[in-house]
C-alpha positions in Angstrom: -55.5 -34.0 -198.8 -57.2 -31.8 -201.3 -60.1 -30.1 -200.8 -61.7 -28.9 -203.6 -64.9 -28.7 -205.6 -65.5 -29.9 -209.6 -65.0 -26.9 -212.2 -62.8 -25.2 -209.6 -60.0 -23.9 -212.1 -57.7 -23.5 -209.4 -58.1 -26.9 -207.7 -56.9 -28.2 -211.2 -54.3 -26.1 -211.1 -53.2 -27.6 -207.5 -53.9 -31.5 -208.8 -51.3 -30.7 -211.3 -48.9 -29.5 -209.1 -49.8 -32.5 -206.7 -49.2 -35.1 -209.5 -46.1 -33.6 -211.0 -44.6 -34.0 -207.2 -45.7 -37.6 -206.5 -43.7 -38.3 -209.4 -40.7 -37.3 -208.0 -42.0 -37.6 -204.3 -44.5 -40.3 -204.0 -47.5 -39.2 -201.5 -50.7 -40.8 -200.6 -53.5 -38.1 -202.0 -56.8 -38.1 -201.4 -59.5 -35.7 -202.7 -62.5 -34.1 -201.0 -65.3 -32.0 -202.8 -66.2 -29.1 -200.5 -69.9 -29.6 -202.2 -70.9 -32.7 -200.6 -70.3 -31.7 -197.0 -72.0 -28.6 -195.6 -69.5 -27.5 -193.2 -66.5 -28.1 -195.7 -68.5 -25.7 -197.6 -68.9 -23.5 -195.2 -64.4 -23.9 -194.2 -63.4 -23.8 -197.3 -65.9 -22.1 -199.9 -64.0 -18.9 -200.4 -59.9 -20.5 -199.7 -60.1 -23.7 -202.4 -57.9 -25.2 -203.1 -56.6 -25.9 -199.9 -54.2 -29.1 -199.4 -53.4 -30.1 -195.9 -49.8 -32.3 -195.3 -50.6 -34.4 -192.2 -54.0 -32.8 -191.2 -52.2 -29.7 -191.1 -53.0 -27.1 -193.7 -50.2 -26.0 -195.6 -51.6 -24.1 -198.6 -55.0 -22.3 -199.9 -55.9 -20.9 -203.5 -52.2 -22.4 -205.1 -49.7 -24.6 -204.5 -46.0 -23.9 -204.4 -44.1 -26.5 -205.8 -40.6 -25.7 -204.4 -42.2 -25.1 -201.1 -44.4 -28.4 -201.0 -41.4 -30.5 -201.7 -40.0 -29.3 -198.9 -42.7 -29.8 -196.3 -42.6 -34.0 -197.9 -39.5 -33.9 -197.3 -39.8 -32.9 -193.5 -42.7 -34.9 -192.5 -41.3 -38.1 -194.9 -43.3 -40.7 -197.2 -47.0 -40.7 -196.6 
């Protein structure tokens, strides 16, 4: 999961990483705007992007690609 907001440069920068690794390591993603929910606003306002592997959050404000590989690769095709 990505949570997120529209215009947030670094969320884009997170999708991108995202997409680059479901091509190698296909993931089911889905996409949450922190603006439509007050108290994802309120969780998340100041640490976007965050993206969460199995409900568990694994990163905040960027994305390491070497590192999110390996957390698919532990928790195996979602």
């Amino acid at each position: 999961m990505l949570y997120g907001r529209e215009g947030c440069c670094l969320c884009a920068d997170a999708r991108a990483v995202l997409d680059r690794v479901r091509i190698r390591r296909p993931f089911a993603l889905t996409e949450r705007d922190i603006e439509t929910d007050e108290s994802l606003l309120a969780a998340y306002l100041e640490r976007i992007p965050v993206v969460t592997i199995d409900g568990e959050e694994a990163f905040e404000l960027f994305v390491d690609e070497s590192e999110l590989e390996r957390r698919l690769d532990i928790v195996g095709p979602g």
